[in-house]
N, C-alpha and C positions, 0 to 999 in steps of 0.2 A: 504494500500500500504506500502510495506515497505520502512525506513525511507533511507536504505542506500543499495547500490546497485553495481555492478561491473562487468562484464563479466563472470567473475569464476562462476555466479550462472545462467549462462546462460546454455541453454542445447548445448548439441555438434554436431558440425556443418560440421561433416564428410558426403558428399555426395552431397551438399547444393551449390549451385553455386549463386554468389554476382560478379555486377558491380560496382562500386564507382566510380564515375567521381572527376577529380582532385585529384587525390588521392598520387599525389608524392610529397606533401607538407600538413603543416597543422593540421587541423582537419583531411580531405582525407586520410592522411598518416596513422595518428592513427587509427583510422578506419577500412583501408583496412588490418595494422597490426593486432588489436584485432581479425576481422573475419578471418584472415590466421593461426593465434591461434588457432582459436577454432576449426580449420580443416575445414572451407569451401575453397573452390577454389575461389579465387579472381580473376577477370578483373581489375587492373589496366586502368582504362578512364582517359588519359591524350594529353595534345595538345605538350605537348615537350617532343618526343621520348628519349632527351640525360637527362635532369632531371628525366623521370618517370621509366629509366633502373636504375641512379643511385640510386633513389628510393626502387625501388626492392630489387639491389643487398643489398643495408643497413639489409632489412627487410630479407632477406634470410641469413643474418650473424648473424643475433638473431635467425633465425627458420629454419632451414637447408633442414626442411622435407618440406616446406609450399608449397601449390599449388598456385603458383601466377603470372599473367601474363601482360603483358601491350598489349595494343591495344590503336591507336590513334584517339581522338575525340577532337574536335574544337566546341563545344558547341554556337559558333557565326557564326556557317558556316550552315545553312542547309542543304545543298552538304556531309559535315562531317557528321553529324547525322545520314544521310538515307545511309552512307557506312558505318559508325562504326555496324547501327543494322542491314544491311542484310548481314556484317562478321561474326557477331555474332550468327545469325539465323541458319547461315550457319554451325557455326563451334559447337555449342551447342543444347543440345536437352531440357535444362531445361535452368531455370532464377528462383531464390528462392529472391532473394532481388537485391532492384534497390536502390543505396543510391544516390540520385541525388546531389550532393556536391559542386560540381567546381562553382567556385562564382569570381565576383572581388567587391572592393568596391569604391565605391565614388570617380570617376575616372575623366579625363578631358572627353567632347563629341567626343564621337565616335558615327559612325552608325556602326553594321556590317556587313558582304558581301552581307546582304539582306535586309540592308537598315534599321534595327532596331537599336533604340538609344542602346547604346553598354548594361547597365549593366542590361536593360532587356532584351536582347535579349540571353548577355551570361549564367546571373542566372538562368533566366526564360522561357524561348519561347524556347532556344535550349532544357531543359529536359521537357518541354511539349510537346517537338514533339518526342524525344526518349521516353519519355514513352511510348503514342501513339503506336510508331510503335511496341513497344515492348510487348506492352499490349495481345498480344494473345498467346504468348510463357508465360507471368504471370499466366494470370488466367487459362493457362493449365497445372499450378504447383503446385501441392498443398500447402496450406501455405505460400502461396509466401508473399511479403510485398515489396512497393515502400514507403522512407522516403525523403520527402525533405525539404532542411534546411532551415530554413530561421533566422531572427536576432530579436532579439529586437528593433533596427534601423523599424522594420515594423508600430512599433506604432507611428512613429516619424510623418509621413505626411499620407504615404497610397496610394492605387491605385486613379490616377485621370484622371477618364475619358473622360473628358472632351479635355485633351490632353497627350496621352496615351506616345506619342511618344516625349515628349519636345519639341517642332520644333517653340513653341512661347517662352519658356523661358529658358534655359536648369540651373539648379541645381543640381549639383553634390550629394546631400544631399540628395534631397528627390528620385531621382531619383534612389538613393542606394536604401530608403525607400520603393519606390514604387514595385521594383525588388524582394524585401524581401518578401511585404506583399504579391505581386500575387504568390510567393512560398506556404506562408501560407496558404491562400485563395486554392491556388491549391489544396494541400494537402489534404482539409478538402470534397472541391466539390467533389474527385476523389473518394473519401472513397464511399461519399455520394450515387454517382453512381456506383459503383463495388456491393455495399449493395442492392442498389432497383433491379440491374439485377441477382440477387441471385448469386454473382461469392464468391468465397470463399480468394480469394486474400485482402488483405485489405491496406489503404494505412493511415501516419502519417506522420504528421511534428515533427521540433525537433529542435531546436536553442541551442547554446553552452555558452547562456550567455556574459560575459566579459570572453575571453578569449585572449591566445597569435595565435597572427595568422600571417599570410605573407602581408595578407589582407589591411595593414597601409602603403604600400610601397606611393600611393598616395596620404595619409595625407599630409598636411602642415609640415614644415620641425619644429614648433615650437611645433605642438602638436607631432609628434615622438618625439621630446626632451623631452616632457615632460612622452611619455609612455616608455622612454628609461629608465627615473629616477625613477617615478612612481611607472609603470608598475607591477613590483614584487609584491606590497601593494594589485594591483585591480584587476588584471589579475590572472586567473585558468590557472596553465600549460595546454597545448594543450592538453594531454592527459586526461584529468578532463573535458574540454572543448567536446571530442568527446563523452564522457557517454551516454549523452541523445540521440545521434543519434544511438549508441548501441541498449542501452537501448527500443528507439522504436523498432528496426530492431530485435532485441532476443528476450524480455524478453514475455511470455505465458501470462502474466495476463491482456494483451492489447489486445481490440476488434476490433481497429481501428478508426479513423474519431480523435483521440486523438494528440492533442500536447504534445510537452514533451520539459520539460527545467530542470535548477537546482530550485534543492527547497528553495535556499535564500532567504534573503530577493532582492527585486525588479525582480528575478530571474536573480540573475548575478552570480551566482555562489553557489555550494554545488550540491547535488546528484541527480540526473536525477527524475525527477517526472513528473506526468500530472497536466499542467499546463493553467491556464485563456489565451482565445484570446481577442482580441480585437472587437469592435463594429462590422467592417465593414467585418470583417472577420467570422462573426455569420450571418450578412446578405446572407440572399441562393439567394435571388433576385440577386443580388452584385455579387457571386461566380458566379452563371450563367450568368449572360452578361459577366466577365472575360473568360468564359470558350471559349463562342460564340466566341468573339471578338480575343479568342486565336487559336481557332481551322480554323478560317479565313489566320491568318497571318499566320500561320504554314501550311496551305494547309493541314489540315488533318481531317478527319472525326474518332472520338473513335469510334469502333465495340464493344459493351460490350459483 
């Protein structure tokens, strides 16, 4: 694999149509940027119309020619979901890459509009069920790819099934945790099964390491201070930070079922590579009751 890696060595992405969720901040930003670069036509998936134009217009004043658009999705709304993918169904004949992105973290308890403890339901459960629905416009594109993100925060607690939903304890922390890994976890089962049904789409995860992100608005006002001062020392500009979600979504030498982080040390940072999961996330037993237990709450059955 090589050591160092960038978009510029990716191939060109004129014809190729990408959604990115959250994508008018962020990781999401960069992201939707680099693929507007490389000539794919971008969906802008964002929940605030007046951020995700302002958004845009930034990225259209570095790249004049870029095909890039916003559509509104609320990734805590299941109602939002199933009208973002049948505008989209509607208005598109192809889907080349799904980067599932829009995330929040370690937040106070929320449920959202269907009752799900909030940062799994916004990280998680909402792009399990846009995949889903999306899933037959995917594998009837060639080469397509869905990445979705997830953190190093996944090794921190992990999925616990025992109480999927916090409703005996709530923990901001693990609950982040939790949200992360079933990205993970998702990522690796979906591969799994797009493989055994012979579809030629393939799906990866991809974490950003330490990076700068929006994502700390609900931190403790003492640890912002300290990522205020800090920061600069630990933290990979945003853009550094979005590589490995590139990197999954472009680069040819990936088969899929792969994770992808920086090649640092602890993977906090330095150049997109394929990178170790954790225990539970190597578990296929483990993936599959998440899967179950996801395609319940989301009321969806996968058609492979």
């Amino acid at each position: 694999m090589r050591n160092k890696w960038s978009p510029k060595l990716a191939p060109d992405q004129t014809g190729r149509v990408a959604i990115v969720t959250g994508a008018n901040t962020g990781l999401g930003f960069e992201t939707a940027r680099a693929l507007a670069e490389k000539g794919a036509q971008v969906i802008m998936a964002c929940r605030d119309a007046k951020r995700a134009e302002s958004a845009r217009q930034e990225i259209l004043s570095q790249l004049p020619s870029a095909q890039i658009t916003v559509e509104l999705i609320d990734t805590g709304s299941q109602d939002s979901v199933r009208h973002f993918a049948t505008n989209f169904q509607q208005a598109h004949s192809r889907l080349d890459l799904l980067i599932n992105n829009a995330g929040i973290m370690i937040t106070p308890y929320f449920q959202t509009a269907d009752g799900f403890e909030g940062q799994l339901g916004v990280n998680y459960l909402g792009h399990f069920l846009l995949t889903g629905l999306l899933l037959p416009m995917l594998t009837a594109t060639p080469g397509s790819r869905v990445v979705s993100l997830y953190s190093l925060a996944a090794d921190w607690h992990g999925v616990q099934f025992d109480d999927l939903q916090f409703k005996e304890k709530y923990d901001a922390t693990k609950a982040y945790s939790q949200s992360k890994q079933a990205c993970l976890m998702f990522g690796l089962e979906l591969n799994q099964r797009l493989q055994a049904a012979g579809n030629n789409t393939i799906a990866l995860a991809a974490h950003p390491g330490y990076s700068k992100s929006d994502l700390s608005r609900h931190l403790s006002l003492p640890i912002r201070w300290m990522l205020a001062i800090f920061g600069p020392l630990i933290l990979q500009p945003t853009a550094d930070g979005a590589l490995p979600t590139l990197y999954a979504a472009l680069d040819n030498d990936l088969k899929g079922g792969e994770a992808v982080g920086p090649a640092g040390r602890k993977q906090t940072r330095g150049a997109p590579v394929v990178v170790p999961v954790n225990e539970q996330a190597q578990d296929a037993a483990a993936r599959s009751r998440l899967w179950s237990l996801s395609e319940e709450l989301c009321g969806i059955s996968y058609v492979f």
